[in-house]
C-alpha positions, 0 to 999 in steps of 0.5 A, spaced: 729 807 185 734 810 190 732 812 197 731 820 198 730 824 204 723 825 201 721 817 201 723 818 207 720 823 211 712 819 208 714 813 212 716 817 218 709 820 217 705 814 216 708 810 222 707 816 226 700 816 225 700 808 225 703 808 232 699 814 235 693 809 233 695 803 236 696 809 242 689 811 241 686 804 241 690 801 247 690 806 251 682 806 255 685 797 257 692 799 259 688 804 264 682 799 265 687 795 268 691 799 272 684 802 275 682 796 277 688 793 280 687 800 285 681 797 286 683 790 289 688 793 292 684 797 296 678 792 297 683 788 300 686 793 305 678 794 307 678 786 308 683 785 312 681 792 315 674 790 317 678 783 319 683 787 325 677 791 327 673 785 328 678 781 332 680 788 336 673 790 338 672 783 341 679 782 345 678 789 348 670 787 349 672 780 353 677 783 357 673 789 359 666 787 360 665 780 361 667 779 368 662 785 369 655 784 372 649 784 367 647 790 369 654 793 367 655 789 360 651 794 356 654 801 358 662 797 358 660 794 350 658 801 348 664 804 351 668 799 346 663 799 341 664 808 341 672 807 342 672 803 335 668 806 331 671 812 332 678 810 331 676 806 325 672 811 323 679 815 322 681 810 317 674 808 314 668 812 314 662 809 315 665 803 319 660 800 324 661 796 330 655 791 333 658 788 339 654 783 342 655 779 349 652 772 350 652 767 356 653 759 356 651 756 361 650 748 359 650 748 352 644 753 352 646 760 349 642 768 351 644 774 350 646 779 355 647 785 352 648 788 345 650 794 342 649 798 336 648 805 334 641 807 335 642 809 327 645 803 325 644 801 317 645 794 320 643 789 323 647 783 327 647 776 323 647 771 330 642 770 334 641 765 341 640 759 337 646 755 336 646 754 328 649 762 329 655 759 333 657 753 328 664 752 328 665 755 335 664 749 338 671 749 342 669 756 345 662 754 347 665 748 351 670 753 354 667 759 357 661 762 360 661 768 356 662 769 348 663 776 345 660 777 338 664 782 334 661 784 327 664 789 323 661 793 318 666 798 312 661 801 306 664 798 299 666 805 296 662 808 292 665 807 285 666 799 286 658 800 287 658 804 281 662 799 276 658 793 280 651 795 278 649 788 277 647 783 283 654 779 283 652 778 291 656 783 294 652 787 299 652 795 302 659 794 305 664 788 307 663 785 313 668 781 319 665 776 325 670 775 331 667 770 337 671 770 343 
């Protein structure tokens, strides 16, 4: 049988639709894929975010308020805690900053102050005991005062979505920075 223009165009048809098919199905995975990679993307941007937000917020904390007088400190680390909340803020909305100031004298550590917003969603994860500060045995040894700055930026809305389940991710991610 010879090939005509009418054999043709039907396999045309049949390929076009065979093709628009393949389309239809591989179409939602190719956009799950794309879709999530924003998503790691920009967990990523917010850790190492809420990572710069926490060491920012203790440097500034030590320089300006650790030498202040205990009567001082409170005010000094909410000027910073009000400071960096505002700037990341602009970035990440929600961001929360909790500073706290602890002083060492001979290996015994007490808080001196602590500042938090009023209306603040957390809680901070050190306290005076010395199992908070495990792995800071240098700065324990070397100086009198300690800054604890712990950053709190809210997961997005729709990771909390797609993550419906309890995979251990809590309300927002979190930083630490002792100095």
């Amino acid at each position: 049988m010879k090939p005509t223009k009418k054999n043709f165009s039907i396999l045309r048809t049949q390929e076009s639709g065979a093709v628009l098919l393949e389309f239809t199905l591989i179409l939602p995975v190719v956009l799950m894929i794309i879709f999530a990679g924003i998503e790691y993307t920009r967990s990523l941007r917010g850790l190492q975010f809420t990572t710069t937000i926490s060491r920012e917020s203790a440097s500034i904390a030590f320089r300006e308020c650790s030498a202040d007088l205990p009567a001082k400190i409170s005010g000094c680390l909410d000027l910073v805690r009000d400071r960096m909340e505002d700037f990341a803020s602009e970035v990440e909305p929600g961001t929360e900053v909790i500073l706290s100031l602890y002083e060492n004298s001979s290996g015994t550590v007490s808080k001196l102050a602590e500042s938090k917003r009023v209306d603040s969603n957390y809680t901070s994860r050190f306290s005076e005991d010395s199992e908070s500060f495990t792995g800071a045995s240098e700065i324990l040894t070397s100086h009198k005062r300690l800054v604890v700055a712990e950053t709190f930026v809210p997961i997005s809305r729709l990771v909390k979505e797609i993550l419906k389940f309890d995979f251990g991710l809590s309300e927002a991610l979190y930083d630490a920075t002792i100095l």
